[in-house]
C-alpha positions as CSV (number, residue, x, y, z in Angstrom):
1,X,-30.8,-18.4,42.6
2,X,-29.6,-16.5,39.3
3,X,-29.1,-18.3,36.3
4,X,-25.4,-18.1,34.7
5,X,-25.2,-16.2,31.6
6,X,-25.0,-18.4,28.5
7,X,-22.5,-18.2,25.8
8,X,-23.6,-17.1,22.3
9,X,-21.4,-16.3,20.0
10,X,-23.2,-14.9,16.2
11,X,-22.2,-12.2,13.3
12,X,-23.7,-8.6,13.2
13,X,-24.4,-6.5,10.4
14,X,-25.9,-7.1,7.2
15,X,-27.0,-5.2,4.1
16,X,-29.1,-2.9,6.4
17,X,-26.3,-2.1,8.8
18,X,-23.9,0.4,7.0
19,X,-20.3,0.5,8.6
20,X,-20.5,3.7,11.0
21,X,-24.1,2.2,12.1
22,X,-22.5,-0.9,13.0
23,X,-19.8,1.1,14.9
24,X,-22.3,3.1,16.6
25,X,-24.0,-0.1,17.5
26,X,-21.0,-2.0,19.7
27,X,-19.8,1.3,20.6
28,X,-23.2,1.1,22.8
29,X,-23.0,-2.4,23.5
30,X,-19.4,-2.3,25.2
31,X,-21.3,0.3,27.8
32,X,-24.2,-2.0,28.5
33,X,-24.7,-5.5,30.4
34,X,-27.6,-6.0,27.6
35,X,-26.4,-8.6,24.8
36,X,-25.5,-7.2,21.1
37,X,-28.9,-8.5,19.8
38,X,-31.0,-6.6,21.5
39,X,-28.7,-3.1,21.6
40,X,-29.0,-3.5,18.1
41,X,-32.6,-4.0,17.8
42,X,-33.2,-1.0,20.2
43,X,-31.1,0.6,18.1
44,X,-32.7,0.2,14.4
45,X,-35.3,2.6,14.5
46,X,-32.9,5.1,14.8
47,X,-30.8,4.0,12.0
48,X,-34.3,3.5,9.9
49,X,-35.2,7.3,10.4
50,X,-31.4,9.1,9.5
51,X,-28.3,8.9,10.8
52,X,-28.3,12.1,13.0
53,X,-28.3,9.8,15.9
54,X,-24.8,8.5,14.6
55,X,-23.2,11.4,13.6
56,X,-24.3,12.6,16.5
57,X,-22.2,10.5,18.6
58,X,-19.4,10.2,16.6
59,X,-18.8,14.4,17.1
60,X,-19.7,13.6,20.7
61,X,-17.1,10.5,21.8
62,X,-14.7,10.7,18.6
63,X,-14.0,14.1,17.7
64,X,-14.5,15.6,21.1
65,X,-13.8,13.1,23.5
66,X,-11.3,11.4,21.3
67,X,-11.6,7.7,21.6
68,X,-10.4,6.6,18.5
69,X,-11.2,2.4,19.3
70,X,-14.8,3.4,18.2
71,X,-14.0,4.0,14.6
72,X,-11.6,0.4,14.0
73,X,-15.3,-0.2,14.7
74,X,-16.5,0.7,11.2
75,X,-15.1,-1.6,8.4
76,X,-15.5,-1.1,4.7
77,X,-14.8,-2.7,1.6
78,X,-13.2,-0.3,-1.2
79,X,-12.1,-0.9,-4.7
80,X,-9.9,1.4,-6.7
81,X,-10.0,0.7,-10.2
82,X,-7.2,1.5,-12.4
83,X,-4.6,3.8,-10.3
84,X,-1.1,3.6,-11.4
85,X,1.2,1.7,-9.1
86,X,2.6,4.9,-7.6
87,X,-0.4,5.5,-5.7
88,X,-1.5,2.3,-5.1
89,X,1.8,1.8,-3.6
90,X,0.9,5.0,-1.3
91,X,-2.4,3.5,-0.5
92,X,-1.7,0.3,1.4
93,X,1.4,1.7,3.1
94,X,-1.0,1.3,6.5
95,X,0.2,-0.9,9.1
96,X,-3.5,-1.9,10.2
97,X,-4.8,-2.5,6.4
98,X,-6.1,-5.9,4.8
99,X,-6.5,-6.0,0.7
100,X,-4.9,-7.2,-2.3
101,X,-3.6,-5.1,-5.5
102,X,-3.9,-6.6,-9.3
103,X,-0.9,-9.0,-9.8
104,X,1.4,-8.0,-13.1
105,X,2.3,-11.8,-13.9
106,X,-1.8,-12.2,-15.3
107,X,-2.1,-10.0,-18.0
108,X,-0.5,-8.0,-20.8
109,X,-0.6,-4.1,-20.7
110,X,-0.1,-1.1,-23.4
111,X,0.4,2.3,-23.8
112,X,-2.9,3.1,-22.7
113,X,-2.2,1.4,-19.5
114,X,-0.4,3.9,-18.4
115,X,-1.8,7.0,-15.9
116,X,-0.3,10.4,-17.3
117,X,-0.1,13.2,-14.5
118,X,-2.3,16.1,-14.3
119,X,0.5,18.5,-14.1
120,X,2.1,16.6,-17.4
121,X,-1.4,16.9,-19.7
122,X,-1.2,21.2,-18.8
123,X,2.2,21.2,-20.5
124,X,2.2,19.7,-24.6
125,X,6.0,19.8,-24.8
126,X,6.7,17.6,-21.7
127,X,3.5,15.5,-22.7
128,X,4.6,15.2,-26.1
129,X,8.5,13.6,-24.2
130,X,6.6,11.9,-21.7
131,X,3.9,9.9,-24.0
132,X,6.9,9.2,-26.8
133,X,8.3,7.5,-23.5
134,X,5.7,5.9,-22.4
135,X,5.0,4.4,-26.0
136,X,8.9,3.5,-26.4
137,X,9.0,1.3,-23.1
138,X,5.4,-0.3,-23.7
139,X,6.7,-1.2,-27.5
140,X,9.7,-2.6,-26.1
141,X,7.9,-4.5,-22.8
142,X,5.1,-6.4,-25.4
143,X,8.5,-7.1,-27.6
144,X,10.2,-8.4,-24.8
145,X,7.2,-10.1,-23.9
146,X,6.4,-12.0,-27.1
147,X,9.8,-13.1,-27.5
148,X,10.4,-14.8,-23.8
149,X,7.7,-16.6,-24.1
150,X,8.5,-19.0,-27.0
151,X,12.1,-19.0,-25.1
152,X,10.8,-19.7,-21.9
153,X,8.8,-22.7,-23.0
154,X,11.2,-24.0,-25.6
155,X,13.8,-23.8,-22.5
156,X,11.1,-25.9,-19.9
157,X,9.0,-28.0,-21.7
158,X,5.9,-29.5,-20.9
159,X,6.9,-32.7,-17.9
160,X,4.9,-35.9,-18.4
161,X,2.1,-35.9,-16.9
162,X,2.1,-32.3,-16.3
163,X,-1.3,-30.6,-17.1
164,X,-0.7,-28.5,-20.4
165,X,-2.7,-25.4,-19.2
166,X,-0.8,-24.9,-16.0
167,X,2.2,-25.4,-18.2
168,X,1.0,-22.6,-20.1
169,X,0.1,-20.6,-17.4
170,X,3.4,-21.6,-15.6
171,X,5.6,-20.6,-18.6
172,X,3.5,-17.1,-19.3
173,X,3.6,-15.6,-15.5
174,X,7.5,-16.8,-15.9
175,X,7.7,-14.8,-19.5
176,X,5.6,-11.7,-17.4
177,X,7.9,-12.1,-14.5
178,X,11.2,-11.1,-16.6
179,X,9.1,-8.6,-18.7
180,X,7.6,-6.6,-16.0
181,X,10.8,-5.6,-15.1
182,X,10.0,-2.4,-18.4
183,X,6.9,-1.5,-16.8
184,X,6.5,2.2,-15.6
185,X,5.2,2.8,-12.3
186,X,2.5,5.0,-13.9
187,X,1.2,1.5,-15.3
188,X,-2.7,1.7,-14.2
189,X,-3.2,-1.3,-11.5
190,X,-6.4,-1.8,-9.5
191,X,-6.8,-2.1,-5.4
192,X,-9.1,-3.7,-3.5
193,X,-9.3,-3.4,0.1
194,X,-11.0,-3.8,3.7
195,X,-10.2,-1.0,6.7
196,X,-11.9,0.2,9.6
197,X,-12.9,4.0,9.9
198,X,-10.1,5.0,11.8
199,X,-7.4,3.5,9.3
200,X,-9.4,5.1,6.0
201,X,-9.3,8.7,8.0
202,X,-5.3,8.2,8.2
203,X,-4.8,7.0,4.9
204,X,-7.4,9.8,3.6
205,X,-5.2,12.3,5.4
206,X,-1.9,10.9,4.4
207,X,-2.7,10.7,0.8
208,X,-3.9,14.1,0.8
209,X,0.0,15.4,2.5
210,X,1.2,13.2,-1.2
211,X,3.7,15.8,-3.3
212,X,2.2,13.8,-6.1
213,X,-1.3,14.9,-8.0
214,X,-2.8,11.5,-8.7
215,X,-2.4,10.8,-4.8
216,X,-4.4,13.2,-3.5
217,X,-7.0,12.8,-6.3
218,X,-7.5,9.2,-5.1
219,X,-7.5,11.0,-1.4
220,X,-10.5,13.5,-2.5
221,X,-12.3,10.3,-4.4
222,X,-11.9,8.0,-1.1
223,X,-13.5,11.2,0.9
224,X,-16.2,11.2,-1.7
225,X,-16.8,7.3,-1.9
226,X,-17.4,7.3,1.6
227,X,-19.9,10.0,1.6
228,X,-21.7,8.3,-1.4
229,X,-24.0,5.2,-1.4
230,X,-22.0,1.9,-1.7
231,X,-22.2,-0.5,-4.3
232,X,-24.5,-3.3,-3.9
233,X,-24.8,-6.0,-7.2
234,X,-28.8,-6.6,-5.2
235,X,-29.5,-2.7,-5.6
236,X,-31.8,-3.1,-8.9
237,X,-33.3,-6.2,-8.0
238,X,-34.1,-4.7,-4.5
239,X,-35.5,-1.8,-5.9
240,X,-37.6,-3.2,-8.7
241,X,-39.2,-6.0,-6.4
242,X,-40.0,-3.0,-4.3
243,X,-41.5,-1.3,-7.4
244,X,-43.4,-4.3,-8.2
245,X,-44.7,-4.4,-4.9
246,X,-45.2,-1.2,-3.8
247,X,-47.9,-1.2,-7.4
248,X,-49.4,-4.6,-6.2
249,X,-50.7,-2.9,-3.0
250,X,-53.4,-0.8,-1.8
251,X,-52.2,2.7,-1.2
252,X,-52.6,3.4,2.9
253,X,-53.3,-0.2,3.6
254,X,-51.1,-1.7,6.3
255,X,-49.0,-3.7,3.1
256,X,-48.5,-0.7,1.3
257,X,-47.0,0.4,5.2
258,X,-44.8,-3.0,5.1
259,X,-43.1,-1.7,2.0
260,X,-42.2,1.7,2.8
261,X,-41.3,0.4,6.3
262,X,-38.9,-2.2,3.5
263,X,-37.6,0.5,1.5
264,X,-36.3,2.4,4.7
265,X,-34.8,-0.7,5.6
266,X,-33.0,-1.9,2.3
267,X,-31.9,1.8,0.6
268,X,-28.4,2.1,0.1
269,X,-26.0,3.7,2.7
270,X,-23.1,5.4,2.8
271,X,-20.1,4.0,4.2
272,X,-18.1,6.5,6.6
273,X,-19.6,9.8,6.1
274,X,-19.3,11.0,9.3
275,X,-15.3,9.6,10.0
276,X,-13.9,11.1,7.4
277,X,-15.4,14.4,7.5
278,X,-12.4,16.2,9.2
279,X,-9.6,14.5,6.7
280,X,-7.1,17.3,5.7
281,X,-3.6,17.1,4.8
282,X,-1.1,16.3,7.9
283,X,0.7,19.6,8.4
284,X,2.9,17.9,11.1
285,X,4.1,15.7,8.5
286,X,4.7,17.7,5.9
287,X,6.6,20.6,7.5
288,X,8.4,18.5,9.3
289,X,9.3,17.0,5.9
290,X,10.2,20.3,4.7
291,X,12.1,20.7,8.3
292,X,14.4,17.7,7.8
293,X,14.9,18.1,4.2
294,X,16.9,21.8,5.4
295,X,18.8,20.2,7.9
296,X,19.7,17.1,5.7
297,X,21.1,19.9,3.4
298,X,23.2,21.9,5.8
299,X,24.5,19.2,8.3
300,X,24.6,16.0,6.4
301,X,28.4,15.9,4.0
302,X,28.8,13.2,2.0
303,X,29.7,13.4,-1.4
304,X,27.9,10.6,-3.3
305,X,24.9,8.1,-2.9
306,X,26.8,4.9,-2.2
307,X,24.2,2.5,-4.2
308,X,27.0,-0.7,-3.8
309,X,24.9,-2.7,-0.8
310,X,21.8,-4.7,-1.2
311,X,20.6,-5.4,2.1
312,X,22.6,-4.0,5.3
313,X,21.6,-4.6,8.7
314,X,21.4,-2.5,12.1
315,X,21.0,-3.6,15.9
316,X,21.4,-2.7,19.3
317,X,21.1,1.0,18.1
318,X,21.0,4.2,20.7
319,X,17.1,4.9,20.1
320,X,17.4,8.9,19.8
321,X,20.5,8.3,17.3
322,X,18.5,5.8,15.0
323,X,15.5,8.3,15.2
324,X,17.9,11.2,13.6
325,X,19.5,8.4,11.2
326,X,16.2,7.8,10.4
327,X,14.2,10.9,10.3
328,X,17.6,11.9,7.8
329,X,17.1,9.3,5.4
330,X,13.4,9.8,4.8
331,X,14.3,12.8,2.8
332,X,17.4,11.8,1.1
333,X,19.1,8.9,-0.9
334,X,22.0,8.2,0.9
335,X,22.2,4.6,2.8
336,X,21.4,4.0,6.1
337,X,25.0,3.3,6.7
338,X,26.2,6.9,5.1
339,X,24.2,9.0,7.8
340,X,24.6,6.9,10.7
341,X,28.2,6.6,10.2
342,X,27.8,11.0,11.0
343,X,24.7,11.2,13.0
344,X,26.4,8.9,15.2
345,X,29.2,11.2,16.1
346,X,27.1,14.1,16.9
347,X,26.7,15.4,20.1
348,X,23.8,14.7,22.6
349,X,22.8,18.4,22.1
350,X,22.5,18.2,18.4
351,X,21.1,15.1,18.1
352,X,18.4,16.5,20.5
353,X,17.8,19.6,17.8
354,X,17.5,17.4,15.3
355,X,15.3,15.1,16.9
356,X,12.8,18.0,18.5
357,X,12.7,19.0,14.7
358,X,10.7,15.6,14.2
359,X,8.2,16.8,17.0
360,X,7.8,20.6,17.7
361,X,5.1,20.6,15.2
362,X,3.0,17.7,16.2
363,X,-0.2,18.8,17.0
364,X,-2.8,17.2,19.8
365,X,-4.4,14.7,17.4
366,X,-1.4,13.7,15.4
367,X,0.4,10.1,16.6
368,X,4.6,10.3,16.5
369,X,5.8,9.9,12.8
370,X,6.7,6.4,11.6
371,X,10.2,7.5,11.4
372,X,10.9,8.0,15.2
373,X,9.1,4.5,15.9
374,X,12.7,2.2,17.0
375,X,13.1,-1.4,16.6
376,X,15.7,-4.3,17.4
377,X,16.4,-4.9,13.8
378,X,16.6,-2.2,10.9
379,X,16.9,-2.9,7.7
380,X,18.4,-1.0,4.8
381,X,17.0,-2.5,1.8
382,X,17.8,-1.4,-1.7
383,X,15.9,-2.9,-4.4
384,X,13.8,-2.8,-7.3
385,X,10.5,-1.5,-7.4
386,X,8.4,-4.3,-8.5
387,X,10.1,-6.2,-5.7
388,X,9.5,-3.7,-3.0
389,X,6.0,-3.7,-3.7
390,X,5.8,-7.2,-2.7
391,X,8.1,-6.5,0.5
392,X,5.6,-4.0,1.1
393,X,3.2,-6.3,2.2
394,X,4.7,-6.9,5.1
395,X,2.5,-4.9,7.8
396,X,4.3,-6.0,11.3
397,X,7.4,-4.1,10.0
398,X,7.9,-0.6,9.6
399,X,9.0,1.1,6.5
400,X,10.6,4.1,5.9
401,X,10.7,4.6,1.9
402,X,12.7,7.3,0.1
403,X,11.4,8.6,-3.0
404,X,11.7,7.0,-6.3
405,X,15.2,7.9,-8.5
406,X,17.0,6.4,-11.6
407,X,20.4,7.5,-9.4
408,X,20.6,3.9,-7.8
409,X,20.5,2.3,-11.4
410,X,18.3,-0.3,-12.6
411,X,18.0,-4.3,-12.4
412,X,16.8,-7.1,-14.4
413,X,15.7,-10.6,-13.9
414,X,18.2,-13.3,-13.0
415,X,17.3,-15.1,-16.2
416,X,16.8,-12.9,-18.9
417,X,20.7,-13.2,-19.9
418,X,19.7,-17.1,-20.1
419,X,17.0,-16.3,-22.6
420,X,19.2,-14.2,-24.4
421,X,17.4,-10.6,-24.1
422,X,19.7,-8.9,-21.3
423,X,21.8,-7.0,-24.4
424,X,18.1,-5.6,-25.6
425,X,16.9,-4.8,-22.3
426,X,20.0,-3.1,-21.1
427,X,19.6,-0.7,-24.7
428,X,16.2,0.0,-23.4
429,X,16.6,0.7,-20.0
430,X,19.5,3.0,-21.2
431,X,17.7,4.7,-23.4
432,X,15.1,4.9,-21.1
433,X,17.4,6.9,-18.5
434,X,18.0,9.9,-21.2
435,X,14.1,10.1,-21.2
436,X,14.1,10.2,-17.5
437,X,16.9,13.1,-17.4
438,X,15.5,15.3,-19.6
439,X,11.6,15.0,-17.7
440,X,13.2,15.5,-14.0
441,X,14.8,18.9,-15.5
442,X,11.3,20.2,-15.4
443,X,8.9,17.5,-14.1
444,X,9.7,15.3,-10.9
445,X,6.1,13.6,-11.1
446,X,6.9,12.7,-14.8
447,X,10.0,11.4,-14.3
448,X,8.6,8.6,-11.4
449,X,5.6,7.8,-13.7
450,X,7.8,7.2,-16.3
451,X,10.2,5.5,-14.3
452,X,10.2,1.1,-15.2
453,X,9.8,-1.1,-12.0
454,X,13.3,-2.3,-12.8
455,X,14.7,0.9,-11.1
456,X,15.7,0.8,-7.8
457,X,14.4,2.2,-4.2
458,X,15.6,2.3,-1.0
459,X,13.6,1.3,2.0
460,X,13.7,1.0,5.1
461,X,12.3,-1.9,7.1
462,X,12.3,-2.1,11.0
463,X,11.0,-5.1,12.5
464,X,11.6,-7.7,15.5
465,X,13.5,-11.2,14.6
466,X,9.3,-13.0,14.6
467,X,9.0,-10.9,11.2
468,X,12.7,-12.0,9.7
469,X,11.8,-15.6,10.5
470,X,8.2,-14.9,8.7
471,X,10.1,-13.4,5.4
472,X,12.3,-15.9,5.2
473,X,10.1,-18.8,5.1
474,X,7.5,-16.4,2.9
475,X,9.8,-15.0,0.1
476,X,11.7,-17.3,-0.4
477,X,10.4,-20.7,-2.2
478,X,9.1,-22.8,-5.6
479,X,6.6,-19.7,-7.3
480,X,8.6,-16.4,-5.9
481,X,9.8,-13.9,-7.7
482,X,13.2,-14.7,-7.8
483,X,14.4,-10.7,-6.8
484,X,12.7,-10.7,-3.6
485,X,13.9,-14.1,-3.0
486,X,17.4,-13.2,-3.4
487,X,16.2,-10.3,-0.8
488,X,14.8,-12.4,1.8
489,X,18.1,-14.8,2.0
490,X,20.1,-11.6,2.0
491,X,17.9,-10.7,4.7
492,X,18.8,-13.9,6.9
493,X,22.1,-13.4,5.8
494,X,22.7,-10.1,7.7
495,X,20.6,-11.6,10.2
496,X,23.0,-14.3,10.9
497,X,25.8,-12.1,11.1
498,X,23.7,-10.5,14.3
499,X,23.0,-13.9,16.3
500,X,23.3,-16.9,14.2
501,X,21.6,-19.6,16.9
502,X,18.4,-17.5,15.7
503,X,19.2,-16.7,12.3
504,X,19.9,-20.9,11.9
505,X,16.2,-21.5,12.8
506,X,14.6,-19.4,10.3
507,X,13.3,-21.6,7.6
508,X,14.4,-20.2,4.0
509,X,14.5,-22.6,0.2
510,X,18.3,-21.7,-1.3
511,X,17.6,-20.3,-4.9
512,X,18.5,-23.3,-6.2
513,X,15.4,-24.5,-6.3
514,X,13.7,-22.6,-8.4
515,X,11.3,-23.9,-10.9
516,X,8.7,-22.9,-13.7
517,X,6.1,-25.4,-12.9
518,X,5.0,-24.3,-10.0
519,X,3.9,-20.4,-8.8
C-alpha cells in the first residue's frame, strides 16, 4: 500500500537565492510531482555556476512562449531615495504593487528639497524664475510652519494625563498637516517598495512612456538597479570573514575548496536582470495618447472646465460609452460629467471610431489600457494633490488621472482660517499662480514641479461598492487628514444617492470628530 503524502508547509529563498533564481526555481516545481526542497537543491548548482540556465528559460517560457505568471514569481525589494513626489506618484500607480512612500507630516523640508527638472537647469532664464519660486514658497511653507505650531498647541493643550511627547508629536504632524498644503510637487520624497518581475517590467515600461524627464530617469535607474548587485547591510562582513578565511587555509586543500565553494554561494546577485531586459516605452500608449488628445480637440465643444463639483458619481453606465467618456478625459480637464453629457449622444458608429482609436494600435504583448477597463461605480474626484496621493493607495480601484493644472484652483486646510493664517496663505498661493503662468508659457514640466500640493487634480476612480465600503471606514476617522476625509464622506454621499440600503452600511466617523491627540 502507498503512503499518503504529508503536508509541509516552509519559506524558500534566502540570501543565496536572488529573485529571478527563485522564480526559475517554482517555475520548475509547478511542472514536477517532486517537493520544492528538493527542485531547489537539484537546482543550486546551476545557480552556483551563472545564471545562463535562468536566462535561459526566461527567453524560452516568458518572452517566447509568453507565460507571464512565471515572473509575479520574482519579487524584489527597491528603495528610491529622494524623487520628487511627481514621480513617485507615477511609480506606485500599479495595481499589483506593495510599498510605502516618506510621510510629509514627519519632517520639515527647504529649498533644497526640491527636484529641479533637467530640461529647466539647460535654460538660466527659466531656472533663474523657477528657483526664485521654489525659494518663495519654501520661505513661506517654514513661516507658515513655525507660526502654526505655537497656534496649534496654544489652541489644544496638553490633556491630563496625556503623555507630553505624543502631545508634541500630535500638535507638530497637525502644524505639518496645514503647512504641507505650500509644498511643490517637485519636493524630493523617498519610496520604498516590494514587486514581482512582471509588475517592475510594466512600471519600467510605463515610466519610460512619462512626458516628464525625471520619470523616465527613475525608469533607466530601475533598469539599471536590477541589472546591478543588490544591497545587502552583511556584504562586508561576508566578504571579510571570507578574506579572513580564505588566508587561514591551505591553498588547494579541501578547506581552501569549502571557501571558494562559500564565496560562489554568498556573492551578491542581481535582482531581475533578465525580466527587464526588453523594457521600452509603450508605443500603444502613447500614440494612442496622442490619438485621443486630436479627437478630444475636434469633437469634444465645451467652452470651460467646470471645476464647481467635488466628488460626482456614475452607475449603470453603457460600457463602450463610459470607455469613450473615459478614454476623453484622460487627456483633458473637463469633468467626467462635461463629456459624458456629449459622448453620450453620439451615435453607435462614432462611438465605435472613437473607441477603435483606444485599440488599433495595441500590439500582441500589450494588455487593454486602464481607461477602457469598466466598473459599477465611477468616480469623478477633484481634489487636492496631497490628498490624492493618499487616495492613490487604493489598488482594488482604478484610476484614471488627468495631468496636473493650477486651472481648477487651489485649497487649504479646513483649519488654517481657525489659526488665523488663511489671509497669508491665500497671498502666497496667489502669488504663487503668477509664477506658475509665466513657467507654463515655456515650460510645462516647470510649471507641475513648481506647482504646491494644495492645487487641485482630477481623478478618476472606478471601483465596485466592497472598495466604497473600505474608503469609508479607512479615510475617514480620529488621525486623517481631514481633506481626504471630507472626500471619503462625499464619496458615501454620492454613493447613497445610488442605493442607500448599501450606502447605510458603510461604516464612516462624521468630521466632527476630529481630534489632535490622536494620528
Amino acid at each position: 500500500m502507498s503512503k499518503k503524502p504529508q503536508r509541509h508547509i516552509y519559506a524558500i529563498g534566502g540570501l543565496a537565492l536572488p529573485p529571478e533564481a527563485n522564480a526559475y526555481g517554482l517555475a520548475k516545481y509547478s511542472r514536477s510531482a517532486k517537493p520544492a526542497s528538493e527542485t531547489f537543491t537539484n537546482m543550486a548548482e546551476k545557480i552556483l555556476q551563472g545564471s545562463e540556465a535562468t536566462k535561459k528559460f526566461f527567453e524560452i517560457f516568458y518572452f517566447q512562449y509568453g507565460h507571464a505568471s512565471i515572473a509575479d514569481l520574482a519579487h524584489v525589494s527597491m528603495a528610491l531615495d529622494n524623487i520628487s513626489m511627481v514621480t513617485a506618484i507615477d511609480v506606485v500607480d500599479e495595481q499589483l504593487w506593495d510599498g510605502q512612500e516618506r510621510s510629509t507630516r514627519y519632517q520639515k523640508y527647504s529649498k533644497d528639497s526640491v527636484h529641479t527638472p533637467s530640461s529647466v537647469v539647460k535654460n538660466a532664464k527659466l531656472k533663474k524664475l523657477y528657483e526664485g519660486g521654489v525659494e518663495y514658497i519654501m520661505d513661506e511653507y517654514k513661516k507658515t510652519y513655525d507660526e502654526l505650531l505655537p497656534v496649534v498647541r496654544e489652541e489644544n493643550p496638553l490633556p491630563k494625563g496625556y503623555a507630553e511627547g505624543a502631545w508634541k508629536s500630535s500638535t507638530r504632524a497637525r502644524a505639518f498637516d496645514v503647512a504641507r498644503y505650500m509644498l511643490p510637487l517637485g519636493t524630493y520624497t523617498s519610496v520604498g517598495q516590494i514587486t514581482s518581475g512582471r509588475t517592475m517590467e510594466k512600471m519600467i515600461s510605463r515610466l519610460y512612456s512619462s512626458e516628464y524627464s525625471e520619470v523616465r530617469d527613475v525608469a533607466d535607474d530601475l533598469k539599471v538597479a536590477c541589472n546591478e548587485p543588490a544591497f545587502n547591510p552583511f556584504t562586508k562582513e561576508i566578504k571579510e570573514a571570507l578574506s579572513t578565511l580564505n588566508k587561514e587555509v591551505k591553498s588547494g586543500s579541501d578547506a581552501a575548496k569549502k571557501v571558494r565553494r562559500l564565496r560562489k554561494i554568498l556573492k551578491e546577485v542581481h535582482p531581475l536582470p533578465t525580466l527587464v531586459k526588453y523594457t521600452a516605452p509603450v508605443k500603444y500608449l502613447v500614440q494612442t495618447k496622442k490619438d485621443m488628445q486630436q479627437v478630444a480637440k475636434e469633437y469634444l465643444k465645451i467652452k470651460k472646465v467646470d471645476s464647481s463639483k467635488d466628488v460626482t458619481l456614475f452607475s449603470n453606465q453603457d460600457p463602450l460609452v463610459e470607455a469613450v467618456t473615459t478614454l476623453l478625459y484622460w487627456v483633458t480637464h473637463y469633468s467626467y460629467e462635461q463629456i459624458y453629457n456629449q459622448v453620450n449622444s453620439w451615435s453607435k458608429k462614432k462611438l465605435t471610431e472613437v473607441f477603435e482609436l483606444g485599440v488599433r494600435k495595441r500590439e500582441r504583448h500589450n494588455e487593454l489600457l486602464r481607461m477602457l477597463d469598466t466598473h459599477s461605480l465611477t468616480f469623478d474626484i477633484l481634489m487636492d494633490v496631497g490628498s490624492y496621493r493618499d487616495m492613490h493607495r487604493h489598488r482594488r480601484t482604478v484610476q484614471i488621472p488627468q495631468d496636473y493644472t493650477y486651472e481648477h484652483g487651489y485649497d487649504w486646510h479646513p483649519e488654517i482660517e481657525r489659526y488665523g493664517n488663511l489671509y497669508a496663505y491665500q497671498v502666497t498661493m496667489d502669488a504663487q499662480e503668477e509664477t506658475l503662468k509665466k513657467l507654463e508659457k515655456s515650460n510645462h514640466e516647470a510649471s507641475v514641479y513648481l506647482m504646491s500640493m494644495a492645487y487641485k487634480r482630477r481623478s478618476l476612480f472606478k471601483m465596485g461598492w466592497n472598495e466604497v465600503d473600505y474608503i469609508g471606514k479607512l479615510r475617514t476617522g480620529v488621525g486623517r487628514h481631514l481633506s481626504y476625509w471630507n472626500i471619503a464622506l462625499r464619496m458615501v454621499e454620492e454613493a447613497a444617492k445610488v442605493n442607500p440600503v448599501r450606502a447605510s452600511h458603510i461604516p464612516t466617523t462624521p468630521l466632527s470628530e476630529d481630534t489632535v491627540y490622536e494620528r
